[in-house]
KOLKE-191389 format. One line per field, with one value per residue (C-alpha): residue number from 1; residue in one letter; chain; x negated, y negated, z negated. Coordinates in steps of 0.001 Angstrom, whole numbers. Example, Ala and Ser with C-alpha at 12.3 -4.5 7.8 and 13.67 -1.06 7.14 Angstrom:
<pts>
n (1  2)
res (a  s)
chain (A  A)
x (-12300  -13670)
y (4500  1060)
z (-7800  -7140)
</pts>
This chain:
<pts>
n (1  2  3  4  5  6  7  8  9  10  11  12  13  14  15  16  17  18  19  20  21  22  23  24  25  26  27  28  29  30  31  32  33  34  35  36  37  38  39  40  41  42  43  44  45  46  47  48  49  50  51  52  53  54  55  56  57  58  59  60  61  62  63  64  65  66  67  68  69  70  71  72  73  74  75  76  77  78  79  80  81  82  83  84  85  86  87  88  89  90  91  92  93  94  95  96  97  98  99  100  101  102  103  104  105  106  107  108  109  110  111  112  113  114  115  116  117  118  119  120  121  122  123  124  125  126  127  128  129  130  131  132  133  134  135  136  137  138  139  140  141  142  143  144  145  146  147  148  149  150  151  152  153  154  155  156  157  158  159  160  161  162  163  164  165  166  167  168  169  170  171  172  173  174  175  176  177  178  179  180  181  182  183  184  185  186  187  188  189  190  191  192  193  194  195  196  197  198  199  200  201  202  203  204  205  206  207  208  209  210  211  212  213  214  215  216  217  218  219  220  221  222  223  224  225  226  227  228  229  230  231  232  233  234  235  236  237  238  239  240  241  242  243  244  245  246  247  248  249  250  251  252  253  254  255  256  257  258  259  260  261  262  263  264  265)
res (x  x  x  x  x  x  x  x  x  x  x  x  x  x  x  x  x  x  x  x  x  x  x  x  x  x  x  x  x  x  x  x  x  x  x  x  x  x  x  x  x  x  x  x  x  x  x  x  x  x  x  x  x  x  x  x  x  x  x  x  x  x  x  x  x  x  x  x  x  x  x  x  x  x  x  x  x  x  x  x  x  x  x  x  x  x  x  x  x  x  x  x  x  x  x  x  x  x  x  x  x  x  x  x  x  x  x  x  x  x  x  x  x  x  x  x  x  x  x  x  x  x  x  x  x  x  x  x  x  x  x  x  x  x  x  x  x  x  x  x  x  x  x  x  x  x  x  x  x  x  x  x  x  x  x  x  x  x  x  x  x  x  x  x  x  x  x  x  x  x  x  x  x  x  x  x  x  x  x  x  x  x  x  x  x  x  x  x  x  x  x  x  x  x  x  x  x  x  x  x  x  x  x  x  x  x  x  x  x  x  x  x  x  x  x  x  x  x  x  x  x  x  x  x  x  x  x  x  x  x  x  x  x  x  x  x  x  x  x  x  x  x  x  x  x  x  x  x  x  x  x  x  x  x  x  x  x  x  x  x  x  x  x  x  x)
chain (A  A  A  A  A  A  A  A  A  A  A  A  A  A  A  A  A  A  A  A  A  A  A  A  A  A  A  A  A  A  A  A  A  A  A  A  A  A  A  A  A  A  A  A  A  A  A  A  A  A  A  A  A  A  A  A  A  A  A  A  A  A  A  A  A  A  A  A  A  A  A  A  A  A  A  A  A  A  A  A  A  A  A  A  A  A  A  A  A  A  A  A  A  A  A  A  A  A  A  A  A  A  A  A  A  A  A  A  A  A  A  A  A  A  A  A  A  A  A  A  A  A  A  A  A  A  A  A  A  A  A  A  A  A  A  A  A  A  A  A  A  A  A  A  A  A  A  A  A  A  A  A  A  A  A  A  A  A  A  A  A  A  A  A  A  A  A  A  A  A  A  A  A  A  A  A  A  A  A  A  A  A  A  A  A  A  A  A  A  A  A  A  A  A  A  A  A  A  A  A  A  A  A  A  A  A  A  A  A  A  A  A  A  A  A  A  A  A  A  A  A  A  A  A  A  A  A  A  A  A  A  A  A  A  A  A  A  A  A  A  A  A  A  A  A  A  A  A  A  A  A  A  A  A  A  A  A  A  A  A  A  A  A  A  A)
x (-147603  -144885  -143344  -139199  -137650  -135763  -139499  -140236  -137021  -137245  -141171  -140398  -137423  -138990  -142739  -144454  -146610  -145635  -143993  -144779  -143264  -139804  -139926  -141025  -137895  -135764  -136781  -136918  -133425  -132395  -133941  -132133  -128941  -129463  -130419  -127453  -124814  -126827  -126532  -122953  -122371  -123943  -121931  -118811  -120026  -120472  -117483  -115566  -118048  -116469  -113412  -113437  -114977  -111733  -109768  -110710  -111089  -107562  -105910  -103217  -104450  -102610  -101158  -103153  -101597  -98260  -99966  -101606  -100762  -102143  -101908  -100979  -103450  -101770  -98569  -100283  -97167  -98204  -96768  -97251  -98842  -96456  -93101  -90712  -89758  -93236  -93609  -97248  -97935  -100317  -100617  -99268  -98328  -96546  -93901  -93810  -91545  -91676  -89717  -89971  -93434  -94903  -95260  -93627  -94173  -90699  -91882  -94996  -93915  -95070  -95082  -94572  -94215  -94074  -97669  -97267  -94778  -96789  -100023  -98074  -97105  -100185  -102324  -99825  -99493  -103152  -105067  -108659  -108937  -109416  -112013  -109842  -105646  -104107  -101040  -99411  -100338  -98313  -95468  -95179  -94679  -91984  -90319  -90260  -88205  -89293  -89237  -90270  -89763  -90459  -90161  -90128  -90567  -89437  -91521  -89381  -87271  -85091  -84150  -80015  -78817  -76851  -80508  -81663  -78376  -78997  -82801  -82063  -79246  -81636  -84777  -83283  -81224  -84219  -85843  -83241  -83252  -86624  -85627  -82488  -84062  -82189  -79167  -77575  -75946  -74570  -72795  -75705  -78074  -75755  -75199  -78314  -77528  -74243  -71567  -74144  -72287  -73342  -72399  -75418  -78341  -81788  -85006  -88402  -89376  -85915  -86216  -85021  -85850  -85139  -86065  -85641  -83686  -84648  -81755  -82609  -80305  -81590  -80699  -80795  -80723  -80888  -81943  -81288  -78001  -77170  -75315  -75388  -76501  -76090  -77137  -78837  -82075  -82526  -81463  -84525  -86685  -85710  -86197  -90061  -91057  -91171  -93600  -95626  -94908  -96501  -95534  -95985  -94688  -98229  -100654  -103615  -100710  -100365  -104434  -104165  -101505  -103559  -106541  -104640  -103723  -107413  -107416  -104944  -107410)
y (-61456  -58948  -60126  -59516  -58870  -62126  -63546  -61908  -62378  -65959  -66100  -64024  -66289  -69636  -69074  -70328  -67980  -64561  -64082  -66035  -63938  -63629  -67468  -67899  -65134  -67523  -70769  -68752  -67772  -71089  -72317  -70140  -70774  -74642  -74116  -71890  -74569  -77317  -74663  -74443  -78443  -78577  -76216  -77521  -80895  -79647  -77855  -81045  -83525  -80451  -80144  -84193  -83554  -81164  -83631  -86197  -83343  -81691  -84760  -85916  -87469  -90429  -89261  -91993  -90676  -92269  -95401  -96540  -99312  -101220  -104858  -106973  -109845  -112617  -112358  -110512  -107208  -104147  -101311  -97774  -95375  -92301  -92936  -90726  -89165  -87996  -90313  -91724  -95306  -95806  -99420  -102729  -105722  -108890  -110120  -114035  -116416  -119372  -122499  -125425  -124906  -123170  -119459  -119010  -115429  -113760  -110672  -107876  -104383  -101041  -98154  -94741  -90982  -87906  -87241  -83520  -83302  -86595  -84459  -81317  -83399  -85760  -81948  -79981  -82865  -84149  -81640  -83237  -86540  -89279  -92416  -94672  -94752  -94968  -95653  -91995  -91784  -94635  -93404  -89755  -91137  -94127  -90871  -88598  -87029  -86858  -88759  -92154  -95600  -99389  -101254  -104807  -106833  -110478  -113418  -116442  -117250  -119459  -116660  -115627  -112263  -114349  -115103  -111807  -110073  -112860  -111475  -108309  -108418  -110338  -108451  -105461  -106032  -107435  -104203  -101815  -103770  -103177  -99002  -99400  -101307  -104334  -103374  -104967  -103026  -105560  -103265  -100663  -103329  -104575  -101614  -101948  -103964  -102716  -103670  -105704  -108502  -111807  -112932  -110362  -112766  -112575  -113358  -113172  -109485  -108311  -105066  -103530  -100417  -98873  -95247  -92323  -89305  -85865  -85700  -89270  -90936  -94633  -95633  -99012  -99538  -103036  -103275  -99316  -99957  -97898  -100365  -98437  -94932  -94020  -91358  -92691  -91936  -95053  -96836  -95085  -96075  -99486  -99881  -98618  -99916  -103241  -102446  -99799  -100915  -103207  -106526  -105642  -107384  -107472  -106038  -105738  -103338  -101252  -100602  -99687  -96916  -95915  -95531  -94023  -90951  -90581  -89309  -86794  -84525)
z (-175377  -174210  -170967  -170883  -167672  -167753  -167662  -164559  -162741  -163212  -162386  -159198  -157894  -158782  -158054  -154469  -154679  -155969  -153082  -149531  -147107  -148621  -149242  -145347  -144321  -145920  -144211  -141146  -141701  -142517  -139491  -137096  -138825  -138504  -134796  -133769  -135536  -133302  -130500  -130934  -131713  -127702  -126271  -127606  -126573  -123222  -122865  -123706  -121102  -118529  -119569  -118848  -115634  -114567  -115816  -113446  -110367  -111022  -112050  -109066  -105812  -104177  -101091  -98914  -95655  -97151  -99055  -95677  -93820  -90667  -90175  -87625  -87394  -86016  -88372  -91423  -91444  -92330  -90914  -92256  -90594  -90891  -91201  -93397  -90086  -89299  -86711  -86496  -85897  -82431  -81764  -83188  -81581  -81479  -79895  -78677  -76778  -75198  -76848  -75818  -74055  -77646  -77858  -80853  -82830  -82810  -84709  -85206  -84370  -84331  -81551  -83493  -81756  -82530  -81431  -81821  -78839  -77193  -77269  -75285  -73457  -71806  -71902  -70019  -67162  -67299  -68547  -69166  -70668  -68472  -69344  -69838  -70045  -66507  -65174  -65013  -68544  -69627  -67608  -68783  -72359  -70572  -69073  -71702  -74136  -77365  -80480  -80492  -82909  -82092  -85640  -85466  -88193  -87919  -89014  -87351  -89886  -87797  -85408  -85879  -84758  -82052  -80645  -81226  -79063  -76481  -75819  -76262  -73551  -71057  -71099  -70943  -68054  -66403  -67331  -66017  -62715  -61935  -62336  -60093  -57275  -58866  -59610  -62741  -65107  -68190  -69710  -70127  -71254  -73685  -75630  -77041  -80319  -80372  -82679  -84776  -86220  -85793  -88793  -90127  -92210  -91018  -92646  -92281  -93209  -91765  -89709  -86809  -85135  -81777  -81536  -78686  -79895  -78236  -75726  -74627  -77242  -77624  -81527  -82921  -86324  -87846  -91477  -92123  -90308  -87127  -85160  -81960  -80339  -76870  -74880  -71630  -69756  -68060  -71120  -73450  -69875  -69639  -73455  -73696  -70631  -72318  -74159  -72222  -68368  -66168  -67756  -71449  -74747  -75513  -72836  -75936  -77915  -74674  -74590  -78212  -77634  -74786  -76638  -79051  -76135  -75197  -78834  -78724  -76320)
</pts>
């Protein structure tokens, strides 16, 4: 029988074994084409795993310098430790007085400086760090004149800002007595608080803050308002030498800030 060339096209095309090698360049082909689409499907699937990587590296990072806080244990206030001035928080403390024959807790605080300026200052007079905070230490930062913040934070709720005027005026004219040889000066002392109104509410969580100016300004502000400013070195002494002199607020407070100037070497 006569064989057509339609017979042999289809024969050729459709037969396993006319022709293995073309049939075997085809499966080959189809193999590699198969591979490079799975080849492709994993480097797009990489690409994306990376691309969720980077988002989770380059996405924004809380600021934690401005979200920390420290606590004060025995009345539970954090303070931050930078305030928006720069200031940097050294020690915390409490504040008590007696009533009655209890110690009753008057507020926490927080010493703040600009450490910058505090660490020029304790290298250029001291030089090498001592073992352990002494008294000259303690002094140069009672005597100097940079930036400096105490924030209290009251947590007596039955405390007016009569009472709080009252203290303020005594202890700091005890204060400035013991830098004059003991000569009172009421009217210094009393400028503290200022024209702060007694009518003004307090709570617990109110605040007050008493910070050293460069220039030796002392600057009270009570609640974010300034009720007084006045320019006085032994005013700005007699103020953080309550905290940082011989008879300390709280004498555990002054060893923190001290430790807190071993660091700054």
């Amino acid at each position: 029988m006569a064989t057509t060339l339609d017979d042999v096209t289809v024969t050729d095309v459709n037969s396993k074994s006319q022709n293995p090698e073309k049939e075997n360049g085809l499966k080959s082909k189809e193999a590699k084409e198969e591979a490079a689409k799975d080849s492709g499907k994993g480097a797009e699937e990489q690409k994306d795993e990376k691309a969720e990587e980077g988002k989770v590296e380059a996405g924004p990072q809380e600021d934690e310098e401005v979200a920390a806080v420290e606590v004060e244990a025995k009345t539970g206030v954090a303070f931050p430790v930078k305030l928006d001035d720069g200031k940097r928080l050294n020690c915390v403390g409490l504040r008590k007085k007696s009533m009655l024959g209890l110690g009753i807790k008057i507020y926490g605080f927080g010493v703040y400086a600009d450490n910058e300026k505090l660490k020029e200052l304790v290298k250029s007079k001291i030089g090498k760090s001592p073992a352990k905070p002494t008294k000259e230490m303690y002094q140069l930062v009672i005597d100097g004149d940079f930036g400096m913040t105490v924030r209290m934070v009251l947590v007596y709720s039955g405390v007016t800002m009569s009472m709080i005027k009252k203290n303020f005026d005594e202890v700091m004219g005890a204060s400035i007595k013991k830098l004059t040889g003991g000569k009172k000066n009421d009217e210094l002392s009393n400028k503290v608080m200022g024209h702060a109104s007694d009518k003004t509410k307090l709570t617990s969580g109110s605040i007050i803050e008493v910070s050293r100016l460069p220039g030796y300004v002392l600057q009270t502000k009570v609640m974010g308002d300034v009720v007084s400013k006045v320019e006085s070195e032994l005013l700005c002494k007699a103020y953080f030498q309550l905290y940082l002199g011989d008879d300390a607020f709280d004498t555990d407070a002054k060893e923190k800030f001290g430790q807190s100037l071993l660091l700054l070497f």
